[in-house]
N, C-alpha and C positions, 0 to 999 in steps of 0.2 A: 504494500500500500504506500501511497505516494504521499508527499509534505502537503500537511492544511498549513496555510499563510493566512495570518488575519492584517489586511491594507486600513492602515486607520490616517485619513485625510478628511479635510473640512472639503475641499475642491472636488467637486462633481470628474471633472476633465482628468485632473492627476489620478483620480481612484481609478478611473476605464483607461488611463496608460498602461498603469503598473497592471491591472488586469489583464491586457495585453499582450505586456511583455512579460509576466508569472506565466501565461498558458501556454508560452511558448517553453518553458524549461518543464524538461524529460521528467523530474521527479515532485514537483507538484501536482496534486489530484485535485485541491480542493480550495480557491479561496471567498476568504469571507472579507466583507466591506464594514466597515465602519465612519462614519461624517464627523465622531470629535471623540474625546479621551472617554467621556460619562456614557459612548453607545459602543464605545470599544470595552468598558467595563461591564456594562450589560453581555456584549456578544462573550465574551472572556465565559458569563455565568452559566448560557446557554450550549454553548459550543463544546465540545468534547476536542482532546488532543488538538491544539494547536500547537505546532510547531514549530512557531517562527511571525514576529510580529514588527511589520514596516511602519515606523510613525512620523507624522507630522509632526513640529513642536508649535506653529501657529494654529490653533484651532479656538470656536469659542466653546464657551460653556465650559470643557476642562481641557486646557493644551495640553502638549508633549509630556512636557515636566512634569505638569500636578498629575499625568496618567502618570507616568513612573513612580513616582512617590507612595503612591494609592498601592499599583502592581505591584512593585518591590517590597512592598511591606507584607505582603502575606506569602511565606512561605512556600507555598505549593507551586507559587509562580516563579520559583527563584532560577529554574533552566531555563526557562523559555528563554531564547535571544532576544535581545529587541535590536534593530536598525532601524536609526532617525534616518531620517531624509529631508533635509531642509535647504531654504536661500540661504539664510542666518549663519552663518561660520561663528558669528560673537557669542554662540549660547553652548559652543561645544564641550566645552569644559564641565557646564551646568547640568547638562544631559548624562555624561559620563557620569558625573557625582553621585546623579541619581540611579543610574543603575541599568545604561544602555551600556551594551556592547559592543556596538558601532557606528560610524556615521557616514553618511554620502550627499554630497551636495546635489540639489538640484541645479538644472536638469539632470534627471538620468538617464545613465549610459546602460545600455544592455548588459557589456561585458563586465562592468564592474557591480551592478546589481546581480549579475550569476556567479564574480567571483565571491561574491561578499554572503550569500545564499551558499555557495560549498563550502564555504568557511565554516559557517556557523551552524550548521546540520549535517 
């Protein structure tokens, strides 16, 4: 069975890229969508085995950050990878803090969101 990817972005357009370019790699089966940090926490309760979760850090209602904080704090979630994906280079630091594993600037590139996916699974 192939990687569930949960895409957590506010951006209608960025969420159906990465869609896109997720369905194009060999070992993802499954992903799920998310619009901000508080309906990536919902999906997080409903969803079984997620293995890998690409975030925004501008979002409203809860961004990048306060998702991380929220997610890293309970246990159960402490494998999961997260990979931000932002414009912001200034918040890299912030995001590591909290408990991402990696980061990729927007725009992204194919080859480096599938290297950054065999890295981390």
């Amino acid at each position: 069975m192939g990687l569930k990817v949960l895409v957590v972005d506010d951006d209608f357009i960025n969420r159906k890229l990465l869609h896109t370019l997720l369905k194009k790699h060999d070992t993802i089966s499954e992903i799920v969508e998310a619009e901000n940090g508080s309906d990536a926490l919902d999906k997080l309760r409903q969803e079984d085995n997620i293995d890998l979760i690409l975030l925004d850090i501008m979002m409203p209602i809860v961004d990048g950050v306060e998702f991380l904080k929220i997610f890293r704090s309970d246990e159960i979630n402490a494998n999961i990878p997260v990979i931000v994906l932002s414009t912001d280079d200034t918040r890299k630091t912030e995001v590591f803090d909290n408990g991402a594993n990696d980061f990729l600037r927007k725009p992204i590139k194919e080859e480096q969101l599938f290297d950054k996916i065999a890295q981390w699974t």
